[in-house]
N, CA, C and O atoms as a printed pandas DataFrame, in Angstrom:
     atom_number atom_name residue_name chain_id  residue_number  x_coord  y_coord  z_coord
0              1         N          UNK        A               1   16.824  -25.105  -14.594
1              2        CA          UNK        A               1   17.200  -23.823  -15.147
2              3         C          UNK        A               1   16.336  -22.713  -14.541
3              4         O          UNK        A               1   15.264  -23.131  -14.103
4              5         N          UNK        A               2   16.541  -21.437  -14.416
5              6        CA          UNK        A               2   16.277  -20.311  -13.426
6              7         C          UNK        A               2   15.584  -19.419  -14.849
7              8         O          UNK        A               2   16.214  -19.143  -15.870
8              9         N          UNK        A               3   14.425  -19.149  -14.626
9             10        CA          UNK        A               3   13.563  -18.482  -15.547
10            11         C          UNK        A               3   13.489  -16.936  -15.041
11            12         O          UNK        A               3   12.766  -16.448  -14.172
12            13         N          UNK        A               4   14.612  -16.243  -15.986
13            14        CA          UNK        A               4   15.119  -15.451  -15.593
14            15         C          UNK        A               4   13.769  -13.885  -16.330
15            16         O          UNK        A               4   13.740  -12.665  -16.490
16            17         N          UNK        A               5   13.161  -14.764  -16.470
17            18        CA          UNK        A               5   11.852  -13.364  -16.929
18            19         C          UNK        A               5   10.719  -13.570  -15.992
19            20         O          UNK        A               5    9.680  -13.021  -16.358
20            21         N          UNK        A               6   10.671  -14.131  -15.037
21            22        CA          UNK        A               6    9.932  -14.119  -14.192
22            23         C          UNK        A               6   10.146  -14.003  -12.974
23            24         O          UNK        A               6    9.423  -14.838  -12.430
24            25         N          UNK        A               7   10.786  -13.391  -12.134
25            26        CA          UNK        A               7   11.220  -12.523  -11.171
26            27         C          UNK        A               7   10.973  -11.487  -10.268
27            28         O          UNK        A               7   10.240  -10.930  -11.086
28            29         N          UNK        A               8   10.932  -10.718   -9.292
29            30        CA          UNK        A               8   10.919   -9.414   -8.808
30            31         C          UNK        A               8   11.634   -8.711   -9.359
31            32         O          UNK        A               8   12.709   -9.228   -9.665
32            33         N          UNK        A               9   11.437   -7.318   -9.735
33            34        CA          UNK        A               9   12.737   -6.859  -10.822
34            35         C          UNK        A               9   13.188   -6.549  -11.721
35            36         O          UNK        A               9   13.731   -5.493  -12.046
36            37         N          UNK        A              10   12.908   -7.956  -12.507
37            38        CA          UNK        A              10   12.959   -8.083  -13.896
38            39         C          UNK        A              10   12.008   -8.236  -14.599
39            40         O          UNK        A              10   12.116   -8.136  -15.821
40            41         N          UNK        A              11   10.810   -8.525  -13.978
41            42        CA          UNK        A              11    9.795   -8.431  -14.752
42            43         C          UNK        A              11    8.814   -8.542  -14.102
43            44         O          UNK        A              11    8.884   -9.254  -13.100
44            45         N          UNK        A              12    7.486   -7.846  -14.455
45            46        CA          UNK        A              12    6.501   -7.568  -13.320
46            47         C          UNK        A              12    5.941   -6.406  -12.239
47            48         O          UNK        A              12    4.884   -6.441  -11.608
48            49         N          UNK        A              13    7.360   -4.985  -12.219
49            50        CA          UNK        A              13    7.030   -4.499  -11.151
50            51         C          UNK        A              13    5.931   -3.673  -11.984
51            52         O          UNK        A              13    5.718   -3.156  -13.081
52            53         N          UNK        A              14    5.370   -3.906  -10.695
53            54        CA          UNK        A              14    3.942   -2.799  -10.867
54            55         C          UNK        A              14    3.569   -1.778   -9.428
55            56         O          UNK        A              14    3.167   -2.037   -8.294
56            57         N          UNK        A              15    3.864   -0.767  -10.011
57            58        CA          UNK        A              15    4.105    0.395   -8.943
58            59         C          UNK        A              15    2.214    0.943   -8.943
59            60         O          UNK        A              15    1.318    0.672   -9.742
60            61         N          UNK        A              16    2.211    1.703   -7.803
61            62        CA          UNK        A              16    0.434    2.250   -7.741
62            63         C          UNK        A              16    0.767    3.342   -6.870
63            64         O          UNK        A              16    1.846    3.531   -6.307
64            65         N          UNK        A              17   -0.625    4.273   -6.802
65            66        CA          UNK        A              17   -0.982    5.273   -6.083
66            67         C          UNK        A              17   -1.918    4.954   -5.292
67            68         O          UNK        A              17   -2.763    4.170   -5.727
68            69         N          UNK        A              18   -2.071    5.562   -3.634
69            70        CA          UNK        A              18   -3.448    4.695   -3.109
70            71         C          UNK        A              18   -3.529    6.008   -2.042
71            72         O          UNK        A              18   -2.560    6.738   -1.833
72            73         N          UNK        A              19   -4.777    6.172   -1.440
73            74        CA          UNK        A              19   -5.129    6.562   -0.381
74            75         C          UNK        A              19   -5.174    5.617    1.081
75            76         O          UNK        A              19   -5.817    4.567    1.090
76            77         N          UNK        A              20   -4.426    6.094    2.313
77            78        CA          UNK        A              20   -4.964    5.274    3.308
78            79         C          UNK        A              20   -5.896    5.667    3.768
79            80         O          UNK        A              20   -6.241    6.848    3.780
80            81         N          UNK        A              21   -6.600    4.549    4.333
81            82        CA          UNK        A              21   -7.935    4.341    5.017
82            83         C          UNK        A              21   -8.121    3.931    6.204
83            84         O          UNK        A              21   -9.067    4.415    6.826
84            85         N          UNK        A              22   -7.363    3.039    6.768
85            86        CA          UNK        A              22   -7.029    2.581    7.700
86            87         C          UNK        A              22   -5.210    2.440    8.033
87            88         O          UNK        A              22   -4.244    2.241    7.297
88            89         N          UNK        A              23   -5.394    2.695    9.762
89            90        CA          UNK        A              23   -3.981    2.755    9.395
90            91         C          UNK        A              23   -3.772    1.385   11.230
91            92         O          UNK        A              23   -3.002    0.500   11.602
92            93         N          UNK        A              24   -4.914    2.032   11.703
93            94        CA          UNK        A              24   -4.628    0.991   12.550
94            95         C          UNK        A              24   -4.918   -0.718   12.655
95            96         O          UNK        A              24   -6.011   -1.283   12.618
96            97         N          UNK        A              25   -2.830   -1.651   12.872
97            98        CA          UNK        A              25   -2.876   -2.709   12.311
98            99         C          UNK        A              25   -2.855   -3.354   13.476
99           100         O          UNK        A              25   -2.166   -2.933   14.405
100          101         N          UNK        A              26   -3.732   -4.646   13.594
101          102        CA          UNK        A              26   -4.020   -5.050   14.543
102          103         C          UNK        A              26   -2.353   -6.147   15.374
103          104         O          UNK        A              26   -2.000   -6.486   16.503
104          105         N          UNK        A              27   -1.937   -6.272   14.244
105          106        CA          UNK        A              27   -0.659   -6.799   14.563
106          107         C          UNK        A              27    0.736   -5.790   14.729
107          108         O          UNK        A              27    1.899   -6.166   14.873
108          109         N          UNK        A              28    0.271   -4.549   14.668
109          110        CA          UNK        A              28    1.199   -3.099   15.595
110          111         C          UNK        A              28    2.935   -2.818   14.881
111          112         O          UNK        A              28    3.961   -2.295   15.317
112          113         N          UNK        A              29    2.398   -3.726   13.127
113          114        CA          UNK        A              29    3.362   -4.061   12.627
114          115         C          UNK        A              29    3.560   -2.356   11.856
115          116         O          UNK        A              29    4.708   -1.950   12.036
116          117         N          UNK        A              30    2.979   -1.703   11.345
117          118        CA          UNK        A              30    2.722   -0.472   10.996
118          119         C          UNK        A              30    2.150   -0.323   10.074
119          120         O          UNK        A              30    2.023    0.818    9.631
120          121         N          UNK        A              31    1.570   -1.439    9.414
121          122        CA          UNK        A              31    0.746   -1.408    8.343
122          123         C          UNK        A              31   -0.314   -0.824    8.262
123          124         O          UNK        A              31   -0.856   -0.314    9.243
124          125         N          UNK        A              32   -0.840   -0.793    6.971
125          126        CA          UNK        A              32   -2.086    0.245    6.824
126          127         C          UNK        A              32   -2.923   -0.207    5.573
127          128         O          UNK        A              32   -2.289   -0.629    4.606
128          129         N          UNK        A              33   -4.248   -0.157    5.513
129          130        CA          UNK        A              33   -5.108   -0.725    4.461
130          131         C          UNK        A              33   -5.433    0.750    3.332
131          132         O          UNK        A              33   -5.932    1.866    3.475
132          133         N          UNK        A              34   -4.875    0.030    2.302
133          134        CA          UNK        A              34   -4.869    1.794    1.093
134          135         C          UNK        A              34   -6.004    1.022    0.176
135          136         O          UNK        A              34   -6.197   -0.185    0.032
136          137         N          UNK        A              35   -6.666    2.130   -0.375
137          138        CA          UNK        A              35   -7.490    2.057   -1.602
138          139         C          UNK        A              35   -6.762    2.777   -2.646
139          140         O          UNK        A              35   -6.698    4.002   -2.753
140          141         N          UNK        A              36   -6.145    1.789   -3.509
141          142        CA          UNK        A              36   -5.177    1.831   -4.543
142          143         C          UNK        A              36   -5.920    1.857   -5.951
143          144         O          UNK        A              36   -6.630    0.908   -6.285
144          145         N          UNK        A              37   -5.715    3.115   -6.876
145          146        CA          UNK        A              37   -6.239    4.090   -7.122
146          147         C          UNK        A              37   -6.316    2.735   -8.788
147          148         O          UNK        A              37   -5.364    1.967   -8.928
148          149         N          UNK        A              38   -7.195    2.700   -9.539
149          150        CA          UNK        A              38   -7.380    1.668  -10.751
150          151         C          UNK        A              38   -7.354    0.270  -10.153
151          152         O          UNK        A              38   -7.608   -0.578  -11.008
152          153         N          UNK        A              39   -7.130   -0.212   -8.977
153          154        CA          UNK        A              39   -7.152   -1.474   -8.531
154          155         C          UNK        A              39   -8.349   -1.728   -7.603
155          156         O          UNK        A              39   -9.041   -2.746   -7.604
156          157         N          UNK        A              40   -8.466   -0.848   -6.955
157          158        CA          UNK        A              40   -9.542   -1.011   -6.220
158          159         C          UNK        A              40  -10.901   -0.250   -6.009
159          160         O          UNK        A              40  -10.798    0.600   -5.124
160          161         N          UNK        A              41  -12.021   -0.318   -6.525
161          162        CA          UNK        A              41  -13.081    0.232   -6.669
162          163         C          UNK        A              41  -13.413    1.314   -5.390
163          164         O          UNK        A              41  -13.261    1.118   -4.184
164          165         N          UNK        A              42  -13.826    2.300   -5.964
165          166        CA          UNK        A              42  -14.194    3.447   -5.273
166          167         C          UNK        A              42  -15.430    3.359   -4.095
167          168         O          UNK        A              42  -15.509    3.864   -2.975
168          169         N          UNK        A              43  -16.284    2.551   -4.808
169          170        CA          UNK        A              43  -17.231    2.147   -4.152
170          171         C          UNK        A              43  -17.609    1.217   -2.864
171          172         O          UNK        A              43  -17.793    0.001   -2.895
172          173         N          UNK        A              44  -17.675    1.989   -1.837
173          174        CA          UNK        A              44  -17.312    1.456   -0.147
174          175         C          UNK        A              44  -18.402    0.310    0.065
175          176         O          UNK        A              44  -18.223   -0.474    0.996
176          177         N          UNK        A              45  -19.536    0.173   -0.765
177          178        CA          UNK        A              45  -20.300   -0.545   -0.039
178          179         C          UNK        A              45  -19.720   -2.234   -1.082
179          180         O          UNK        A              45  -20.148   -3.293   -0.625
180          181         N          UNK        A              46  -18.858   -2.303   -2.303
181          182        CA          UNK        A              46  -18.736   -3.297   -2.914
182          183         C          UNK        A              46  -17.318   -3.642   -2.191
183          184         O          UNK        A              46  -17.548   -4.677   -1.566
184          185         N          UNK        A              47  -16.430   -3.397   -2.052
185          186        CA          UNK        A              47  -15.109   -3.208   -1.443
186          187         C          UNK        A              47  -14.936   -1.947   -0.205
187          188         O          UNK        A              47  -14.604   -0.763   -0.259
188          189         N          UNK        A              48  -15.412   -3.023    1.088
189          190        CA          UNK        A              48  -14.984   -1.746    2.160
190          191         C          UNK        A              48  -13.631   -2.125    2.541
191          192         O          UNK        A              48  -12.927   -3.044    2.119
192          193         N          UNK        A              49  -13.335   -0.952    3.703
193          194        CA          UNK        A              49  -12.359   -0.672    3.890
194          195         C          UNK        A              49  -11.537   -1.728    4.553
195          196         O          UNK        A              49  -10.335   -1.890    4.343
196          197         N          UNK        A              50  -12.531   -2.680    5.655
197          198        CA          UNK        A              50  -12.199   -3.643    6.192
198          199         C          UNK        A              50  -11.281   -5.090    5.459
199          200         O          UNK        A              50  -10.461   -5.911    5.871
200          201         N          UNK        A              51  -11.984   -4.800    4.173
201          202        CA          UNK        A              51  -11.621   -6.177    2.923
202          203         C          UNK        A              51  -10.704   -5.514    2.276
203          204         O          UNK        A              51  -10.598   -6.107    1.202
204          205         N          UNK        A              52   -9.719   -4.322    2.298
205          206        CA          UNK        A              52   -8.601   -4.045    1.807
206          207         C          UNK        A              52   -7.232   -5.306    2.088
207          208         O          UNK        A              52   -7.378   -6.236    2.882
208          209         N          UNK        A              53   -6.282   -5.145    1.480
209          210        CA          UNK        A              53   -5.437   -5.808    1.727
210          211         C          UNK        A              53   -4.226   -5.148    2.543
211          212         O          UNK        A              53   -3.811   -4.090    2.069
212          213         N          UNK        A              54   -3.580   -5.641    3.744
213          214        CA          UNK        A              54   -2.974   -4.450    4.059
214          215         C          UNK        A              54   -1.414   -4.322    3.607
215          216         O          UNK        A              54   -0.554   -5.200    3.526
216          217         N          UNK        A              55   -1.374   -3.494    3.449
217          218        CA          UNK        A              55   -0.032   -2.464    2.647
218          219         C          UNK        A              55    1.253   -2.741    3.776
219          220         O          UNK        A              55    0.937   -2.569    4.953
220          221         N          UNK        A              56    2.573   -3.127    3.518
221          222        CA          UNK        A              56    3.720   -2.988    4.557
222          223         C          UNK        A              56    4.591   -1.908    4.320
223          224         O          UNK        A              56    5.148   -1.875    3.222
224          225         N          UNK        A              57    4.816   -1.018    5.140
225          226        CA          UNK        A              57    5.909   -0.199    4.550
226          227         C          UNK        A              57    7.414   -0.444    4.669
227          228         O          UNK        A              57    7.971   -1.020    5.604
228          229         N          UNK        A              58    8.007    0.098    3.547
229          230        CA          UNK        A              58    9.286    0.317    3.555
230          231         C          UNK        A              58   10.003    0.989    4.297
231          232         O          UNK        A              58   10.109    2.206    4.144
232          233         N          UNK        A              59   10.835    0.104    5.550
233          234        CA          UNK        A              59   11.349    1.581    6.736
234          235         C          UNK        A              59   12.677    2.017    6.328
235          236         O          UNK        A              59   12.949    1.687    5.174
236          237         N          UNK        A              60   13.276    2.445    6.738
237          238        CA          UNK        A              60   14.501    2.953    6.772
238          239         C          UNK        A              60   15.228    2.142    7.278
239          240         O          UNK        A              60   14.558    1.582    8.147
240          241         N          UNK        A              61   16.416    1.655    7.248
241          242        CA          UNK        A              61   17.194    0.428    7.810
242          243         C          UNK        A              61   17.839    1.514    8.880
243          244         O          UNK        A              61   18.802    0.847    9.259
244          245         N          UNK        A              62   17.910    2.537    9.478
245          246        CA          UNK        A              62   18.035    3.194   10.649
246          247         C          UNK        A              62   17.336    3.770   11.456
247          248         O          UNK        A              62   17.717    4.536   12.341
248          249         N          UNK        A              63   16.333    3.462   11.224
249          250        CA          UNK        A              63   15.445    4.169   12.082
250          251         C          UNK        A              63   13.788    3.336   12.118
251          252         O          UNK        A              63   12.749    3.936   12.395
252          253         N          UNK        A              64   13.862    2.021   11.809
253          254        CA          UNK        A              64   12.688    1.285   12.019
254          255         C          UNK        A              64   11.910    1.259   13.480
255          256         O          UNK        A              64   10.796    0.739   13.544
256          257         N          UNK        A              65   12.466    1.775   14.527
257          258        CA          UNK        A              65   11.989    1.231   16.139
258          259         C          UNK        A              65   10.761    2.747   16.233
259          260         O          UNK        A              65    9.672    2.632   16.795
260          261         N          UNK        A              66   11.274    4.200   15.509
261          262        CA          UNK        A              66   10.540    5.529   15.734
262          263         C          UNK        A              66    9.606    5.548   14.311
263          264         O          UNK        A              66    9.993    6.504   13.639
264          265         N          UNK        A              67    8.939    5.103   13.893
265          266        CA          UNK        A              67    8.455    4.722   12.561
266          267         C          UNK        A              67    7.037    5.097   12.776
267          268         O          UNK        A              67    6.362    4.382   13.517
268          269         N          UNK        A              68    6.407    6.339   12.104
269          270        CA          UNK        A              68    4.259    6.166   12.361
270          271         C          UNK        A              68    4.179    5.844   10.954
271          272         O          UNK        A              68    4.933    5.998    9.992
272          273         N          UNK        A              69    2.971    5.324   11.142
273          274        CA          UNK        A              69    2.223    4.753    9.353
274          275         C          UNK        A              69    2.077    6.002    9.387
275          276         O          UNK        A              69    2.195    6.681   10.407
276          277         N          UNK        A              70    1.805    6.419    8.274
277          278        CA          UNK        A              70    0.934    7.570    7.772
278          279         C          UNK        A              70   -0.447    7.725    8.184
279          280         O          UNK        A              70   -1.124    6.860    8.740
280          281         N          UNK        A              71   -0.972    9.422    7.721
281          282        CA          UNK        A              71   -2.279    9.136    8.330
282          283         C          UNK        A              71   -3.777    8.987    7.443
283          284         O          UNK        A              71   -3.740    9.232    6.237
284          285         N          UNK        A              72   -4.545    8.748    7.820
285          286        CA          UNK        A              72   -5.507    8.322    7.346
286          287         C          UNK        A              72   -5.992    9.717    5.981
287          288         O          UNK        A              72   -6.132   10.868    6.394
288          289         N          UNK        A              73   -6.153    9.482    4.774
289          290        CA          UNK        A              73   -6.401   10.534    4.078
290          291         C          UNK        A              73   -5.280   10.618    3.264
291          292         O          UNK        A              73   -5.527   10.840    2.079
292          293         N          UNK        A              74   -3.597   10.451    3.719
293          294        CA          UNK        A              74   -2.824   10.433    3.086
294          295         C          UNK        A              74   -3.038    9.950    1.679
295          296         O          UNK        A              74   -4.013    9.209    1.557
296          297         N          UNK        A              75   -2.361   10.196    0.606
297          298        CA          UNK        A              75   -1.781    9.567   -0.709
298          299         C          UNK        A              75   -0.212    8.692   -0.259
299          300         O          UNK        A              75    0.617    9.090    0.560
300          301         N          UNK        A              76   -0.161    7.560   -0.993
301          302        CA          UNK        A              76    0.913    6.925   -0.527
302          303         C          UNK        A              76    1.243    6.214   -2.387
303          304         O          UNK        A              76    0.457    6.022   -3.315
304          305         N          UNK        A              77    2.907    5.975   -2.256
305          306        CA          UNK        A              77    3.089    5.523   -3.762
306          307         C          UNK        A              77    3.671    4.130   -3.038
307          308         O          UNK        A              77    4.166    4.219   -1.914
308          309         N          UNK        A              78    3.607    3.075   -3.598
309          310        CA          UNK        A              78    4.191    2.146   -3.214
310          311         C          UNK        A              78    4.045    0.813   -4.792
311          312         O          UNK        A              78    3.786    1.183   -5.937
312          313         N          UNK        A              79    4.268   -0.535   -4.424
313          314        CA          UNK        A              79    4.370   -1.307   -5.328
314          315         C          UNK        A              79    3.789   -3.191   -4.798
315          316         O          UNK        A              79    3.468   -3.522   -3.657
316          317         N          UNK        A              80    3.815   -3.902   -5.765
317          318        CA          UNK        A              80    3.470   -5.297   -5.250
318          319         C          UNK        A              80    4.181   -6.155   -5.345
319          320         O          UNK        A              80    4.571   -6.282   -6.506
320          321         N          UNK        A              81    4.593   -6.887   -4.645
321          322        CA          UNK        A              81    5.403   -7.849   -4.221
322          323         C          UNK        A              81    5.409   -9.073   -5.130
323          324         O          UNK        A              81    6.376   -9.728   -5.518
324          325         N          UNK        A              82    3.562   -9.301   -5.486
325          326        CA          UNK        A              82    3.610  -10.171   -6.424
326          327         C          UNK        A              82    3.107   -9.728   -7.514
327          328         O          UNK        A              82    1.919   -9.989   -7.708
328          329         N          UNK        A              83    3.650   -9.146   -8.268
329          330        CA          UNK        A              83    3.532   -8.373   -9.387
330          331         C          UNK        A              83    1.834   -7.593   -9.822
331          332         O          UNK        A              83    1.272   -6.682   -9.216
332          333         N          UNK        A              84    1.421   -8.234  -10.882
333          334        CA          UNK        A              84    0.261   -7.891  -11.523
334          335         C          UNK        A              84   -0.632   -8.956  -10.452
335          336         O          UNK        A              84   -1.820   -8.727  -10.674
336          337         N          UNK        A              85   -0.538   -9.708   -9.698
337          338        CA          UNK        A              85   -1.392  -10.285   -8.702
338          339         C          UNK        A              85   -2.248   -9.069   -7.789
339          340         O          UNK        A              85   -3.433   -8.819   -7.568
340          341         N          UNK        A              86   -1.302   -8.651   -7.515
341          342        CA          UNK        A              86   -1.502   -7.322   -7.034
342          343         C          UNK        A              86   -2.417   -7.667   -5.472
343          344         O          UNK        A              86   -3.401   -7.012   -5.128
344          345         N          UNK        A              87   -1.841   -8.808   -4.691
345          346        CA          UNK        A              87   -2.222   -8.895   -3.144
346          347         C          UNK        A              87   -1.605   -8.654   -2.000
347          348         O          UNK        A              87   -2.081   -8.676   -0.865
348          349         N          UNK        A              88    0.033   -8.304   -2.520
349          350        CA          UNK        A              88    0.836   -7.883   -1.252
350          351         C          UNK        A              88    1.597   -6.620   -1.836
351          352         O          UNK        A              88    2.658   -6.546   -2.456
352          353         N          UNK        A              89    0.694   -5.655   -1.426
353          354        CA          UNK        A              89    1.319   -4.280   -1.586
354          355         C          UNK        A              89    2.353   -3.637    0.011
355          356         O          UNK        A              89    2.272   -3.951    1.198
356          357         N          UNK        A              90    3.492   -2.388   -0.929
357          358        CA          UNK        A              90    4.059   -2.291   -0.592
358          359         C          UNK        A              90    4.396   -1.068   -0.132
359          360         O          UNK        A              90    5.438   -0.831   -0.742
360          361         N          UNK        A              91    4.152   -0.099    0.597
361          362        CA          UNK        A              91    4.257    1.513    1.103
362          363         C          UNK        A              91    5.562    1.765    0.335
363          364         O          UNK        A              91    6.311    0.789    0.295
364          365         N          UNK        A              92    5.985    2.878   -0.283
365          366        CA          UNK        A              92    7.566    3.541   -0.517
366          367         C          UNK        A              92    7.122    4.816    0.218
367          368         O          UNK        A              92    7.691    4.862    1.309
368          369         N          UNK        A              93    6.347    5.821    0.025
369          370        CA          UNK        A              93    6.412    6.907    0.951
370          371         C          UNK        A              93    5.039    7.924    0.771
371          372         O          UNK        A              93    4.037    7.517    0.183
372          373         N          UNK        A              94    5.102    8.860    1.170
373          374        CA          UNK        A              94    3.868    9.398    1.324
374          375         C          UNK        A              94    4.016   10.557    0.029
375          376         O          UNK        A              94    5.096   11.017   -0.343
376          377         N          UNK        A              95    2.752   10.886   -0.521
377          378        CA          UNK        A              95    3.081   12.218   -1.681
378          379         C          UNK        A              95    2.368   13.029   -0.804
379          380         O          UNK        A              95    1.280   12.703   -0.327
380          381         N          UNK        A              96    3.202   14.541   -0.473
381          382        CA          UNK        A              96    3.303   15.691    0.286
382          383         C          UNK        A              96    2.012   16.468   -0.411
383          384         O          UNK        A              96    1.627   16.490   -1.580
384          385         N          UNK        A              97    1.600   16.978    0.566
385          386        CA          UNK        A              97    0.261   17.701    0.359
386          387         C          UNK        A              97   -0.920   17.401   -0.196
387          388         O          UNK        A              97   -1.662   18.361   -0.402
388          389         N          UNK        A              98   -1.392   16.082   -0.565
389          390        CA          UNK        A              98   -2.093   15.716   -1.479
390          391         C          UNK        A              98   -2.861   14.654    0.308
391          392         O          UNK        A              98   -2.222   13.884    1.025
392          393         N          UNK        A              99   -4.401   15.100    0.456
393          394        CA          UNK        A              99   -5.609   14.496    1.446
394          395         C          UNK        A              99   -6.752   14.387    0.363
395          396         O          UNK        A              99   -7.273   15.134   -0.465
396          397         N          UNK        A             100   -6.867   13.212    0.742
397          398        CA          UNK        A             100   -8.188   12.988    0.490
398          399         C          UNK        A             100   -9.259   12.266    1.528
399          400         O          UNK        A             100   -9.068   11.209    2.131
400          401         N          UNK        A             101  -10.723   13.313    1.593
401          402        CA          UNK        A             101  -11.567   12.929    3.099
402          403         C          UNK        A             101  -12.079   11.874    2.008
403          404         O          UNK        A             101  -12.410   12.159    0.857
404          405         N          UNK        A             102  -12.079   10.725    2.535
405          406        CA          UNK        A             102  -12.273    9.487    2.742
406          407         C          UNK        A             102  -13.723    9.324    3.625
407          408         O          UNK        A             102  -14.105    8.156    3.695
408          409         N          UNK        A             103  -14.359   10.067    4.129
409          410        CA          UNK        A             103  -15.647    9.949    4.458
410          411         C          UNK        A             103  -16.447    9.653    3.848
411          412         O          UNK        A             103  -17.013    8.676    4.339
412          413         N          UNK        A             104  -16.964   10.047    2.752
413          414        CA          UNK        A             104  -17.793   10.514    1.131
414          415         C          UNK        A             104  -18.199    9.008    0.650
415          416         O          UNK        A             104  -18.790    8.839   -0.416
């Protein structure tokens, strides 16, 4: 029988806000490593940027080949794949006007 409360979907989604930090992916897939805002500690020297998990974005089913990650500083809204696990996050798009220097 198909346990229909445990799903993508139907139960579980958990959407977030994150800053990117890194955007260059060594596998040129377009991914990017975000510090996702209540999930992941602020603090660079306990969680750096390197030990992020990296984020995949959502392309456009027409236009995947002309595609840039976003840039570093951006705000990005996206979601997790495996719900409240919260290890394979997911880009949906960038929130307009909103940088944060990420130096600090």
């Amino acid at each position: 029988m198909i346990d229909k409360n445990n799903f993508m979907g139907l139960n579980g989604f958990v959407w977030w806000v994150g800053v990117i930090e890194n955007r260059v992916d060594p596998l040129a897939m377009g991914r990017c490593q975000v510090r996702i805002f209540g999930w992941h500690t602020d603090n660079l020297s306990l969680l750096p940027t390197k030990d992020l998990p990296w984020a995949q974005a959502l392309l456009p089913i027409n236009n995947t080949k002309s595609w840039q990650p976003p840039t570093v500083g951006d705000w990005v809204a996206g979601w997790f794949l495996d719900g409240e696990n919260g290890q394979f996050p997911v880009m949906m798009g960038v929130l307009s006007g909103i940088k944060q220097d990420i130096s600090v």
